[in-house]
C-alpha positions in Angstrom: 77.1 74.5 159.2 74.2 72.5 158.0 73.8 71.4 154.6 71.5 74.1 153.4 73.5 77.6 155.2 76.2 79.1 154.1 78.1 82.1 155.8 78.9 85.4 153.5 81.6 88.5 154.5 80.3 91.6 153.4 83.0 94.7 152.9 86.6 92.7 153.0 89.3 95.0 152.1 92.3 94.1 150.5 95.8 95.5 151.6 98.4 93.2 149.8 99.4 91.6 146.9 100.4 88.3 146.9 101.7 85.4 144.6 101.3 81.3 145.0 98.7 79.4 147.4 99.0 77.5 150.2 102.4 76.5 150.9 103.7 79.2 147.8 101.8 82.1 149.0 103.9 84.7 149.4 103.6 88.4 150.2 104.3 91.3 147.4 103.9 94.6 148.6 100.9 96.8 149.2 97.2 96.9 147.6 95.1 100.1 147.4 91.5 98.5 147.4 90.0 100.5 144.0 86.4 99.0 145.1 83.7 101.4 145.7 81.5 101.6 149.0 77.9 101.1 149.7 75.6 103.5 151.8 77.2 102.0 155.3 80.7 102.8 153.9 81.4 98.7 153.1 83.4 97.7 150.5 81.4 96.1 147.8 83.2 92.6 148.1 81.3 90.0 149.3 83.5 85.9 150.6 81.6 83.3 150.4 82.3 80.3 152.9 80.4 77.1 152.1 82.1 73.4 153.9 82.6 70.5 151.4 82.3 66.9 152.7 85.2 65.3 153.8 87.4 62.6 152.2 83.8 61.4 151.2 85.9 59.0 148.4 83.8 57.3 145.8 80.7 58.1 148.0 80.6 61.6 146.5 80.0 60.5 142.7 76.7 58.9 145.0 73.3 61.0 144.2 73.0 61.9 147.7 76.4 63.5 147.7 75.6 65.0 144.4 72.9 66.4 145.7 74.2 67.9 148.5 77.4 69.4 147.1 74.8 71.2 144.5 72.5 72.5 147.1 75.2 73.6 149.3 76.9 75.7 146.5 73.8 76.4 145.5 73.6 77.9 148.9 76.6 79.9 149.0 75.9 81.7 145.4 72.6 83.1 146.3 71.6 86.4 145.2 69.1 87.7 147.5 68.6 90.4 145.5 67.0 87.4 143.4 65.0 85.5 145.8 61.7 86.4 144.5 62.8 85.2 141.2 64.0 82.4 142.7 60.3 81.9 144.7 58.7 82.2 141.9 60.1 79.4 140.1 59.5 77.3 142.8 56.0 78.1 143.3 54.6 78.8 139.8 56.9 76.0 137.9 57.9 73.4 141.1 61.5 71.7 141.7 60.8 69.3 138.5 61.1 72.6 135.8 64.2 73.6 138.3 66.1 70.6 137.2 65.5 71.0 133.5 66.5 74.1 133.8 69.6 72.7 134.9 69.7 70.5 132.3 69.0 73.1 129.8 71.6 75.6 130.7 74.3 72.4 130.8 73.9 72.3 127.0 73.6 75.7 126.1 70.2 76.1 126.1 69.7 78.6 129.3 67.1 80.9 129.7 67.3 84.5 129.0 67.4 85.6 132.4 71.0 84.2 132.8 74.2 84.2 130.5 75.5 81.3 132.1 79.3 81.8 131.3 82.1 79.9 132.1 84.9 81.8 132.3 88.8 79.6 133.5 92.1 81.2 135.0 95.1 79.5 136.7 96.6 82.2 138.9 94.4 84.2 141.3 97.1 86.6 142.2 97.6 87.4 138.3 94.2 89.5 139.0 94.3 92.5 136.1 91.2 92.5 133.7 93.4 91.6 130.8 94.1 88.3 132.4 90.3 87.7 133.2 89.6 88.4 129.7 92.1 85.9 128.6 90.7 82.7 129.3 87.1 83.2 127.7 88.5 84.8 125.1 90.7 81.6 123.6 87.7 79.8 124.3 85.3 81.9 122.3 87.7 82.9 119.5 87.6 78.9 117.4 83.7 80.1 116.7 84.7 84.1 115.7 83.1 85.2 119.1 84.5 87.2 121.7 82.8 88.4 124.5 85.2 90.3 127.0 84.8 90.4 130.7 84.0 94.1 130.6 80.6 93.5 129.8 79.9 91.7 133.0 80.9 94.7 135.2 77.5 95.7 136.3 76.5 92.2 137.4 77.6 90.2 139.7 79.0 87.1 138.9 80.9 84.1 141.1 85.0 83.8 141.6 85.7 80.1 142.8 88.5 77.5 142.4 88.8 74.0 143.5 86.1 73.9 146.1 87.0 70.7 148.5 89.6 69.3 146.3 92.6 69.7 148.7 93.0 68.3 152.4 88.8 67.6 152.0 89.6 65.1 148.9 87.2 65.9 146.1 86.9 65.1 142.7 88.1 68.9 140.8 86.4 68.3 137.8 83.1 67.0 139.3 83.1 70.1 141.6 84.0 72.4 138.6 80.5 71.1 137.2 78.5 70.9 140.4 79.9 75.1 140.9 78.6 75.4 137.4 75.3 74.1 137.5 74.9 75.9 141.1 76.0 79.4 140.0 73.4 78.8 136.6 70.5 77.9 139.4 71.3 81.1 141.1 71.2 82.8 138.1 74.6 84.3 138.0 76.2 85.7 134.6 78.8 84.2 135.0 81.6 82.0 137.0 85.2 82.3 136.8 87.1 79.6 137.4 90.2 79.6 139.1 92.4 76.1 138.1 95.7 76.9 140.1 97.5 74.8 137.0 95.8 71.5 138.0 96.3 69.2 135.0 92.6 67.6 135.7 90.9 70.8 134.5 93.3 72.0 132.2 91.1 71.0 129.0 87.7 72.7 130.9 87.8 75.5 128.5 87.3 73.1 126.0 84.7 71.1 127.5 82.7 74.5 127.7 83.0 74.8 123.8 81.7 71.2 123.7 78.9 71.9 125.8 77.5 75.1 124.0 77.8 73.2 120.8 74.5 73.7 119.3 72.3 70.7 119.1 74.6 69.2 122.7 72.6 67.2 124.7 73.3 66.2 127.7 72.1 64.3 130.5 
């Protein structure tokens, strides 16, 4: 693919249940698929396949690479049900406002038009909504606020994991942030975060609370 497409699987229907990745995936008996339909009779699941770089070692902490691993995810989590929105802010406020905007929702300050959560799991396969409330919940709970995964049902938010961090070679926790600030730009509610219990992200919840201390700059 080139660096600015992205290829998305409308209506995937899921049969089994599983346990483990990769060399630990395992099979564990049959899924009835609760999703709903649209008008052609799809499933309402969309995958998402975007290519990292490969082994790109310290050349992807580069700007270039930065760059490219943002626009490509950026890519990927497209709404197009958004794409005027997203016009607009190209026309009316240019790529400069784009990046503070970046900035902005980084350290806590985002627009209106975007809730900008981050929300972290370890196990995929441990998919009830109790467990998906879990995570944000512990991170919300030290400031008395608890905002449960229920309320994003209506929108549309973005499931990823570790992105190019296996046979690829990249750096988890600057992909966890470049995901972040791509899923913000494309105005997503939220992003939950799969970690598969690697020990670099384990502390990301509390990096989140960090960065929506009030008054948190960063840059």
């Amino acid at each position: 693919m080139a660096d600015n497409e992205a290829i998305e699987i409308v209506g995937a229907e899921r049969f089994s249940n599983y346990s483990g990745y990769a060399a630990s995936f395992r099979f564990c008996g049959d899924h009835v698929d609760p999703k709903s339909v649209d008008t052609m009779g799809r499933r309402r699941t969309r995958i998402i396949a975007i290519d990292a770089l490969s082994r790109p070692g310290k050349r992807q902490y580069t700007l270039e690479c930065l760059l490219r691993e943002t626009n490509k995810a950026f890519c990927g989590f497209f709404d197009q049900h958004k794409s005027q929105q997203y016009q607009m802010q190209f026309e009316e406020n240019g790529l400069k406002w784009l990046l503070a905007a970046e900035i902005d929702q980084v350290s806590g300050v985002a627009p209106e038009r975007s809730k900008n959560n981050i929300l972290t799991t370890d196990d995929p396969s441990a998919s009830s909504q109790a467990d998906k409330q879990t995570s944000y919940e512990a991170t919300k709970n030290n400031e008395g606020q608890v905002l449960r995964y229920e309320e994003y049902e209506g929108e549309i938010g973005v499931a990823t994991g570790n992105w190019g961090c296996g046979a690829f070679g990249g750096d988890p926790e600057v992909k966890a942030i470049i995901q972040w600030l791509a899923a913000s730009q494309a105005l997503r509610p939220f992003m939950l975060y799969y970690t598969f219990n690697l020990e670099a992200l384990q502390k990301l919840d509390l990096v989140v609370q960090w960065i929506f201390i009030p008054g948190m700059d960063c840059r």
